[in-house]
C-alpha positions as CSV (number, residue, x, y, z in Angstrom):
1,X,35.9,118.0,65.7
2,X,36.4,114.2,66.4
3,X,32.6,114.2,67.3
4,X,31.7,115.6,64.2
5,X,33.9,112.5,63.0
6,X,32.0,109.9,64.6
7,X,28.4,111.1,64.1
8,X,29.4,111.1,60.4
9,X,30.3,107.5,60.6
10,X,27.5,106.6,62.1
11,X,25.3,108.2,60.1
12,X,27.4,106.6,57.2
13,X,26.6,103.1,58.4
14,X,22.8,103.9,59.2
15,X,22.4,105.3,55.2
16,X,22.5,102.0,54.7
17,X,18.9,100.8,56.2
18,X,20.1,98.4,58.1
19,X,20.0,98.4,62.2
20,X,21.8,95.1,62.8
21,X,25.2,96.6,60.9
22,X,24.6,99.8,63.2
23,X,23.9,98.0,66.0
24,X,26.9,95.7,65.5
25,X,29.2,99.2,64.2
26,X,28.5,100.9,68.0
27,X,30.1,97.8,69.4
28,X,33.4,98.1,67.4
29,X,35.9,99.4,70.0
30,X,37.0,102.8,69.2
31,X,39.9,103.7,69.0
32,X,43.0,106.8,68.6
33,X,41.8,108.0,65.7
34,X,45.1,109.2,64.5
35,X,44.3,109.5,61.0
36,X,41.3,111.6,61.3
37,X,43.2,113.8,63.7
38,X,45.6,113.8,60.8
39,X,43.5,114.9,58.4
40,X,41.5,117.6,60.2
41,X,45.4,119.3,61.0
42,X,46.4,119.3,57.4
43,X,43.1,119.7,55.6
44,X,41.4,122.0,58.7
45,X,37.5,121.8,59.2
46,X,35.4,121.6,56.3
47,X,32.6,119.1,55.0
48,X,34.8,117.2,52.5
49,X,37.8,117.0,55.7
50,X,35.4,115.6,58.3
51,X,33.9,113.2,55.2
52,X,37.7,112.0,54.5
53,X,38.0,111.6,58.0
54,X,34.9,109.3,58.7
55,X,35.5,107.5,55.2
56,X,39.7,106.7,56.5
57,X,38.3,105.6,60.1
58,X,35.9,103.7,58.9
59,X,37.9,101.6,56.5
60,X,40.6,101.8,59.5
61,X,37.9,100.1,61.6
62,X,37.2,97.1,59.0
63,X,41.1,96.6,58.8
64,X,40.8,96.0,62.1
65,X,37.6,93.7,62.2
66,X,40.0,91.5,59.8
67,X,43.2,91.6,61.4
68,X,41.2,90.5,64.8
69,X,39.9,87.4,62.6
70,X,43.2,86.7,61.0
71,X,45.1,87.1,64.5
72,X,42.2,84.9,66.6
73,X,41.9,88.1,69.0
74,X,39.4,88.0,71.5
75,X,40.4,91.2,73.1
76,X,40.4,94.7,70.9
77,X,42.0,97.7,73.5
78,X,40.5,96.1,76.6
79,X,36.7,94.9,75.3
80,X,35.6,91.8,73.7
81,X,36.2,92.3,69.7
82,X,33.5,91.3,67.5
83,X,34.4,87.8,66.7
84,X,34.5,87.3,70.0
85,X,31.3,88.2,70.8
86,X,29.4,87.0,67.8
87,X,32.0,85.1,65.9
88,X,33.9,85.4,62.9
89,X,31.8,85.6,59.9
90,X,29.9,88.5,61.4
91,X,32.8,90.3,62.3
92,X,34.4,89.6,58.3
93,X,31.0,90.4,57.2
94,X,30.8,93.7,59.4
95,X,34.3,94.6,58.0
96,X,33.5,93.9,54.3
97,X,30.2,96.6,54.8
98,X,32.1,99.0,56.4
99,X,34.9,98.7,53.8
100,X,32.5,99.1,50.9
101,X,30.3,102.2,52.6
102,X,33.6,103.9,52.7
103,X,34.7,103.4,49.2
104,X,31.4,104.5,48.0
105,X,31.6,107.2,49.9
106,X,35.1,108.1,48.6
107,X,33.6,108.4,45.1
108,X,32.2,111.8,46.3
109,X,35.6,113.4,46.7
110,X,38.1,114.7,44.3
111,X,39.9,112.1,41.8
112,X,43.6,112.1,43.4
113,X,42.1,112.2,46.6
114,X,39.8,108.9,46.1
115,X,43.1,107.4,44.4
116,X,45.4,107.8,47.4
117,X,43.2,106.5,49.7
118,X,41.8,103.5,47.5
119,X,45.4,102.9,46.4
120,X,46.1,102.4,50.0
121,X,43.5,99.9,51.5
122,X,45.2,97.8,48.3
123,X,48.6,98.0,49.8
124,X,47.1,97.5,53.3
125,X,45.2,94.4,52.1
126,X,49.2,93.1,50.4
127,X,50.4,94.3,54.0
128,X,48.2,91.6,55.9
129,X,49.0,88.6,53.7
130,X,52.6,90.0,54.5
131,X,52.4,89.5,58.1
132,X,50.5,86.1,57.8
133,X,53.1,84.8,55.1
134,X,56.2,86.2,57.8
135,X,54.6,85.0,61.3
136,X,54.6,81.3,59.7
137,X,58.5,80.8,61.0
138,X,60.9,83.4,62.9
139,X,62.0,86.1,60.0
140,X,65.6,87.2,60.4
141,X,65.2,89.8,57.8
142,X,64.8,93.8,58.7
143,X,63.6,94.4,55.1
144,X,60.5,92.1,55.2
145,X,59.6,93.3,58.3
146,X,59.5,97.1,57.3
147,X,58.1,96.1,54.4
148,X,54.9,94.7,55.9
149,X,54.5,97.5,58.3
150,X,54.7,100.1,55.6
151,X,51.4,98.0,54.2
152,X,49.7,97.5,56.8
153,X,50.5,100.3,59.0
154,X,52.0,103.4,57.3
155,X,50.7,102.9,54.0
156,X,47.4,104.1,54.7
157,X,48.5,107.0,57.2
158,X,50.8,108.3,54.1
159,X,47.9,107.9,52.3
160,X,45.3,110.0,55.1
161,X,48.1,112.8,55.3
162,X,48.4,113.1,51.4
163,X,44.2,113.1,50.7
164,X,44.2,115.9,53.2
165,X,47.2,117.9,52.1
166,X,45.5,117.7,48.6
167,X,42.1,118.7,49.7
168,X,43.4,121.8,51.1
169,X,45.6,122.8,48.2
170,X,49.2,121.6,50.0
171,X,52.2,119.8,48.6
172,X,50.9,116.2,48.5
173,X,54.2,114.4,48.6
174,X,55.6,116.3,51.4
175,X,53.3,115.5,53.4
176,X,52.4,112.0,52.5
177,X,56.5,111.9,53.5
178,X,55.3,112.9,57.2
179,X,52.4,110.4,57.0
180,X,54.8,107.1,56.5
181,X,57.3,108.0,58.7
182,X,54.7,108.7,61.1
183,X,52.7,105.6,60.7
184,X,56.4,103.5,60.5
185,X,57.1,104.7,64.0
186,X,53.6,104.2,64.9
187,X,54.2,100.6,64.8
188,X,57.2,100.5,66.0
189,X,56.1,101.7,69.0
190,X,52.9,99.9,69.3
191,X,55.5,96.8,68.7
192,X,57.9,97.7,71.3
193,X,54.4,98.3,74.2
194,X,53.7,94.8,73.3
195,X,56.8,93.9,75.0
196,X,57.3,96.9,78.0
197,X,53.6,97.1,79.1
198,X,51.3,95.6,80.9
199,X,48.2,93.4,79.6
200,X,45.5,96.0,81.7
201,X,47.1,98.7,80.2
202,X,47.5,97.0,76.5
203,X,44.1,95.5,77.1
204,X,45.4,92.6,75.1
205,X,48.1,90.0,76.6
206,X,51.4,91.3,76.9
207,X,53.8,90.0,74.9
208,X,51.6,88.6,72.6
209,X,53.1,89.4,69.4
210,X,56.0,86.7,69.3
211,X,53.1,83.8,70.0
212,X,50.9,84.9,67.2
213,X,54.3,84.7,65.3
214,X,55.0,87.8,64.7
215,X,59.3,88.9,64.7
216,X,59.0,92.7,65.2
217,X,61.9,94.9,65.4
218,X,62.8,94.2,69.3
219,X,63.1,91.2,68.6
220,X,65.0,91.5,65.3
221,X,67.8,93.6,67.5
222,X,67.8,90.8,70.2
223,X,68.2,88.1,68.1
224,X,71.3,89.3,66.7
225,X,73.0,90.1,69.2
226,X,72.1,86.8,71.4
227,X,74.9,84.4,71.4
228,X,74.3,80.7,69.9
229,X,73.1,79.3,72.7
230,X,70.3,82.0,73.6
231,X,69.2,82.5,70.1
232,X,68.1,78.8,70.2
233,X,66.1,79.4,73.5
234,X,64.3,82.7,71.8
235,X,63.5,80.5,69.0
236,X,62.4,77.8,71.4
237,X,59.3,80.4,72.1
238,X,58.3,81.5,69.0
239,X,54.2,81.0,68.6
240,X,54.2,79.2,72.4
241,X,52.4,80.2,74.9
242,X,55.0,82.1,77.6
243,X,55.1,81.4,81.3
244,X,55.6,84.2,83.3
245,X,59.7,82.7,83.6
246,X,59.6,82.9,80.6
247,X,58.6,86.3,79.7
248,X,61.1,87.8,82.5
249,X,63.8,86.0,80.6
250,X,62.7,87.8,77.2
251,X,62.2,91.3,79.0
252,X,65.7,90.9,80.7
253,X,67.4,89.9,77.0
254,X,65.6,92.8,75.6
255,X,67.3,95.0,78.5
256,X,70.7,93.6,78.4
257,X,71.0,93.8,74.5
258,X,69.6,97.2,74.5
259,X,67.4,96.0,71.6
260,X,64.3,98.1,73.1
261,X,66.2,100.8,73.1
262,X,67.8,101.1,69.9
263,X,64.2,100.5,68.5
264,X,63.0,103.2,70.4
265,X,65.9,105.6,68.9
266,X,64.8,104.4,65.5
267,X,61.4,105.6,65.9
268,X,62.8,108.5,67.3
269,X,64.7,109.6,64.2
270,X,61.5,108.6,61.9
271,X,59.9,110.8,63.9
272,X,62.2,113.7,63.8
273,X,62.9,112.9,59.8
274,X,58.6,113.7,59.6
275,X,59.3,116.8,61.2
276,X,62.2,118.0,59.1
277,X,59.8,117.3,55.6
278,X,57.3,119.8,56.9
279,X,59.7,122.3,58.4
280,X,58.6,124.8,56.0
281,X,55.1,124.2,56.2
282,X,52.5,126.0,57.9
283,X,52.6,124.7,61.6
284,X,49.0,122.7,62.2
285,X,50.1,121.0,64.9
286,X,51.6,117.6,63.5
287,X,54.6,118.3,65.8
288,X,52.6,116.9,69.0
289,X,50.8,114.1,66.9
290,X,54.6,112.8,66.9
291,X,55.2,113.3,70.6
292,X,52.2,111.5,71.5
293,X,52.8,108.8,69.5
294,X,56.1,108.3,70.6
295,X,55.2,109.2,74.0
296,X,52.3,107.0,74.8
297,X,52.3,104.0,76.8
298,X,49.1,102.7,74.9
């Protein structure tokens, strides 16, 4: 069904007349697709379903494009991203096409449906001048930093699960429940692999987050339960470049305040508070979309 996916974006992009943006769209990394496997579970196969699915990617992708701008990436899960490879106004410009095929697209599907997902890329967009307002000194503050990953992460996961759950005549809000905490421990995850794994299997540099200025929730944990003295040397490193000293000091912190474990339990319980909203739903399978997620090492 995923293949059905991609065709469909591709096919989106080429409606458009124009072989440089399809040419530049094949070399966009590709990547889980989480929320189309989302949407294909609750919604099942169908032409509006795969359509939602290829219009959520593709939107996905030119978040992405963005963020890779924003965060002065050069790697996008192991390949060169686009602004890499031919700089940053094409990959903006590449974003804003594929952001604007999908919304037109969107117009061809039910009212509450467009809404959600429309409504969505908005909070997303809030959600990335969230983490570039937070990542300009350390931010001691749990609150903030949930807040910006429910806009830039879950927001528009709640939003894929919802579209789909309406599109096939489902209880929207139950399952748009699923879909945040889902897309919350997403990130937390992805934010904690940052830290544990290493930069072949990332295929970005490990422990990258904390020099673009980013304080996820590891490092939240850590730094409160750091005495004086070692909170001064964690802030010492925030947005420098770490020598390999210093990242075995960081990973040994991390250990010794259990910090990667207690955010590994709170994704954990997101996770198992997903599967508890659709308890009485039919079973489609979301169940092992949260093991994999939690699971993966990736």
């Amino acid at each position: 069904m995923l293949g059905k996916v991609e065709n469909l974006m591709v096919e989106m992009v080429t409606s458009l007349g124009d072989p440089r943006s399809v040419e530049l769209f094949h070399r966009v990394p590709k990547g889980k697709r989480l929320r189309a496997k989302l949407i294909l579970k609750i919604a099942g196969l169908s032409e509006d379903s795969l359509k939602l699915a290829a219009i959520v990617e593709l939107i996905h992708a030119a978040s992405l494009l963005h963020d890779d701008v924003i965060d002065d990436a050069f790697t996008r899960r192991g390949e060169e991203s686009i602004n890499a490879l031919f700089g940053n106004k094409t990959a903006i410009m590449l974003g804003d096409i594929l952001y604007s095929k999908g919304f037109s697209e969107l117009t061809f599907l039910p009212k509450d449906v467009a809404y959600s997902i429309a409504n969505a890329v908005a909070l997303l967009s809030v959600g990335e001048l969230l983490d570039v307002e937070l990542s300009q000194t350390f931010n001691e503050s749990e609150e903030r930093y949930f807040d910006m990953i429910y806009k830039k992460t879950a927001s528009l996961i709640e939003a894929s699960a919802k579209a789909a759950a309406l599109l096939a005549g489902k209880n929207g809000d139950i399952y748009a429940l699923y879909g945040k905490n889902l897309g919350l421990a997403f990130q937390i995850i992805d934010d904690i692999l940052d830290i544990t794994q290493s930069s072949e299997t990332l295929g970005k540099p490990s422990l990258n987050d904390f020099k673009e200025g980013k304080t996820t929730l590891p490092y939240l944990y850590m730094y409160r339960a750091l005495n004086a003295e070692d909170q001064t040397k964690l802030l010492s490193f925030f947005q420098q470049e770490l020598g390999e000293a210093d990242k075995v000091w960081i990973k040994t912190k991390m250990n010794e305040t259990k910090a990667l474990q207690d955010a590994i339990a709170y994704a954990r319980r997101l996770g198992m508070e997903a599967l508890d909203v659709i308890e009485n739903e039919e079973d489609v399978g979301l169940s092992s979309i949260i093991k994999e997620m939690i699971e993966r090492n990736f």
